[in-house]
C-alpha positions in Angstrom: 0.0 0.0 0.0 1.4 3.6 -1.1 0.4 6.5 -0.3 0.9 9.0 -3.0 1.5 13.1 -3.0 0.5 15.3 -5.7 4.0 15.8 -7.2 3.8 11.3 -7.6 6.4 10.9 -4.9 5.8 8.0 -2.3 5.2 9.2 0.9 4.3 6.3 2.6 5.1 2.3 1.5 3.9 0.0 3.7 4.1 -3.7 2.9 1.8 -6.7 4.3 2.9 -10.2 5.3 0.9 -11.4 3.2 -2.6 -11.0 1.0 -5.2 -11.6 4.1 -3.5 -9.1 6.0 -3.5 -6.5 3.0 -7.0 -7.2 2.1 -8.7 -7.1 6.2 -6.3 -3.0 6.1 -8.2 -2.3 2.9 -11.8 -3.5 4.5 -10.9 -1.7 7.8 -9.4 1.7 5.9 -12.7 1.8 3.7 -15.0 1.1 6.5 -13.3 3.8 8.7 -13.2 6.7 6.0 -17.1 5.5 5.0 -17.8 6.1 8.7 -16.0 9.5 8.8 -18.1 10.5 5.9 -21.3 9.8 7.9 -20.2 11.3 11.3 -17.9 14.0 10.1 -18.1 14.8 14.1 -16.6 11.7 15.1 -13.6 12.2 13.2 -10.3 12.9 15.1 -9.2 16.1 15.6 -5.4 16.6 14.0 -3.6 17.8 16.6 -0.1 19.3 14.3 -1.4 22.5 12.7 1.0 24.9 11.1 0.0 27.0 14.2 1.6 24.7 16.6 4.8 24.0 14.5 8.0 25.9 14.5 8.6 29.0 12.2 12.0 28.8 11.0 12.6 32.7 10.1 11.3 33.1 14.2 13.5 30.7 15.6 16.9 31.0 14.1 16.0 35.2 14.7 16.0 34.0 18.4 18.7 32.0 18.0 21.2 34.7 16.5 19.9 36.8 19.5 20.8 34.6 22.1 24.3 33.5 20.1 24.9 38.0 20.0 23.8 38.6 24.0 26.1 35.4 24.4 29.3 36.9 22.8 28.8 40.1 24.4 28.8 38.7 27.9 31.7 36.7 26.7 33.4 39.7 25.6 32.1 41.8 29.1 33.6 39.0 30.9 37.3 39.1 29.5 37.7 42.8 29.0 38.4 43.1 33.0 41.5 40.4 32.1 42.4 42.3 28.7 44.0 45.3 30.8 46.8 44.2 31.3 47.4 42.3 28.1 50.5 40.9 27.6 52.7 42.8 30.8 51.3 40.3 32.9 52.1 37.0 30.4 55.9 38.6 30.0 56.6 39.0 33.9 54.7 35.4 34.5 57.1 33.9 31.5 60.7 35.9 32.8 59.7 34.8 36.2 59.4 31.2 35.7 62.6 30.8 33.6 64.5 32.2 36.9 
């Protein structure tokens, strides 16, 4: 059994053990759809709606603000070392060689 999108790619293949099994999915397939048709009411509710799923442009937005506000408290937390700069590494480096 296939199911089929509009541009003819397969977006679901399901195979059956054998020919019983195929045919009692067709009966129960057609008898659940023929049901839906009569109690629209009684069919499921789909619970994924665009709505509920993520928005790329929205999220990766968020994510380069969080990756900026990152870096600068990286950069706020390094400047108070960056004073000193390389005085300090030179006197650490001559006084360990002595």
């Amino acid at each position: 059994m296939q199911l089929i999108a509009l541009d003819d790619s397969i977006l679901i293949d399901i195979k059956a053990e054998n020919d019983q099994v195929r045919d009692q999915w067709m009966v129960t397939l057609n008898e659940m759809l023929s049901y839906w048709t009569e109690h629209p009411e009684k069919k499921p509710k789909s619970s994924v709606s665009a709505e509920g799923s993520s928005n790329k442009a929205a999220y990766f937005k968020q994510r380069e603000a969080e990756i900026s506000a990152r870096e600068k408290a990286n950069e706020d937390r390094k400047a108070k070392y960056a004073a000193g700069g390389m005085k300090y590494t030179a006197l650490a480096m001559a006084n360990s060689k002595t």
